[in-house]
C-alpha positions as CSV (number, residue, x, y, z in Angstrom):
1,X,106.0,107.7,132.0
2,X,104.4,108.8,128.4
3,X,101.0,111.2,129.3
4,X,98.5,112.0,126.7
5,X,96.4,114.8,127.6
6,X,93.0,115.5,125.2
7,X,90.9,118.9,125.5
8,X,88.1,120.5,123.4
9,X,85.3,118.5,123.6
10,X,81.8,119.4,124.9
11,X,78.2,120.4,123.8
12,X,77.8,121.8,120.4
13,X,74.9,123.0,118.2
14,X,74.6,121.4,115.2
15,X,76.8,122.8,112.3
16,X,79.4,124.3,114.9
17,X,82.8,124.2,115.8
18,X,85.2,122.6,117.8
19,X,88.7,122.1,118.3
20,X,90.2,118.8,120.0
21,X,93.6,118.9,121.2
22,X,95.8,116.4,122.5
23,X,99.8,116.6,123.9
24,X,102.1,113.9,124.3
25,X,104.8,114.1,127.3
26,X,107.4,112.5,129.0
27,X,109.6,109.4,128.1
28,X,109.2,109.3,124.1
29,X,111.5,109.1,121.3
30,X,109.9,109.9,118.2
31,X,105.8,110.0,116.9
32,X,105.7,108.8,113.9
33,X,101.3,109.3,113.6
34,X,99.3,110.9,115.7
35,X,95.3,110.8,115.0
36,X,92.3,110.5,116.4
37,X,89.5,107.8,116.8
38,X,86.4,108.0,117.5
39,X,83.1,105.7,118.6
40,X,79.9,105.9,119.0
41,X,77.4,104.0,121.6
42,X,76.4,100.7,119.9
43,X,79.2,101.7,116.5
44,X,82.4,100.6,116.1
45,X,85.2,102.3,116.8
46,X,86.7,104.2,113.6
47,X,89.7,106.3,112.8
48,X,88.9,109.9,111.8
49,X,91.9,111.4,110.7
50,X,95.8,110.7,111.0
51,X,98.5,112.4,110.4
52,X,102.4,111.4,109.6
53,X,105.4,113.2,111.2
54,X,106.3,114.2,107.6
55,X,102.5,115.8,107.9
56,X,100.5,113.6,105.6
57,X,97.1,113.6,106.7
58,X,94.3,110.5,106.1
59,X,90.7,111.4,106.5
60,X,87.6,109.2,106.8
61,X,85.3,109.5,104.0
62,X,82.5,111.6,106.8
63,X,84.9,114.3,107.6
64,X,86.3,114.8,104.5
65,X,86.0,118.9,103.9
66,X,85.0,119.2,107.5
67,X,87.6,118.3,109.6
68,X,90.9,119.0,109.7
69,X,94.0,117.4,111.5
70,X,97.3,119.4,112.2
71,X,100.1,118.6,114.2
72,X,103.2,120.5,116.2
73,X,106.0,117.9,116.0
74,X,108.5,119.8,118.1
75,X,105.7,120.0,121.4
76,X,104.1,116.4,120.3
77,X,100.8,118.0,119.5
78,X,98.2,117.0,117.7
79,X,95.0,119.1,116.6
80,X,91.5,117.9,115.0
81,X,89.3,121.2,114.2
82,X,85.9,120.3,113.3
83,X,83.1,122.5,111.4
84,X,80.4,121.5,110.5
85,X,79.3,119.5,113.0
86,X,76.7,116.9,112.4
87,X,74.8,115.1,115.3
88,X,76.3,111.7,113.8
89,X,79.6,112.9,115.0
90,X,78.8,112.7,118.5
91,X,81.0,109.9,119.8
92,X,83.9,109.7,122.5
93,X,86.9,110.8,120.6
94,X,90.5,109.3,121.4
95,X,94.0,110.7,120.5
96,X,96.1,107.8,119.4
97,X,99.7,108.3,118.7
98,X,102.9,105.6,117.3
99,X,106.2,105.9,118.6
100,X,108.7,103.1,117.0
101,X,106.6,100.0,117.7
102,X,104.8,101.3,120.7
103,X,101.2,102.7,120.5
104,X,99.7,105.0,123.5
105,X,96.4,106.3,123.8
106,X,94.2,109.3,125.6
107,X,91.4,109.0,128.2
108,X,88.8,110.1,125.0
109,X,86.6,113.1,125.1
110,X,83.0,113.4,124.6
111,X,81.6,115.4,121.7
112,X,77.9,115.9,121.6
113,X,76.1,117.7,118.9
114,X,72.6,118.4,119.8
115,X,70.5,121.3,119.7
């Protein structure tokens, strides 16, 4: 019954923009943290940035400056704008977001930076 819907990736230059969104709907009590993973062909998967319903925000160490998490609690949103962009960042990205004890997850979005 829960739906989590990501948008924003794509194709970017190097040292461009974009902005990764991600809704959760339908049967769901509360998020405590939403955030967003990401991984790379032949990397592990890693956690980018998270943040708390009470809006604290954890980055990794390579996005620190560059990224930026945000979310809307009242629509379940969640928002990673990236600048910067470095080819190394170019990985599926998944929305990830805890409610109580249960955990859901999104489809993942590609971002590629390449010139």
């Amino acid at each position: 019954q829960v739906q989590i819907v990501e948008s924003g990736g794509g194709l970017v230059q190097p040292g461009g923009s974009l902005r990764l969104s991600c809704a959760a709907s339908g049967s769901i009590f509360s998020i405590y943290v939403m955030g967003w993973y990401r991984q790379a062909p032949g990397k592990q998967r890693e956690l980018v940035a998270a943040i708390t319903s009470g809006l604290s925000t954890n980055y990794a160490d390579s996005v620190k400056g560059r990224f930026t998490i945000s979310r809307d609690n009242a629509k379940n949103t969640v928002y990673l704008q990236m600048n910067s962009l470095k080819p190394e960042d170019t990985a599926v990205y998944y929305c990830n977001c805890h409610a109580g004890p249960v955990q859901y997850w999104g489809q993942g979005t590609q971002v590629t930076v390449s010139s």
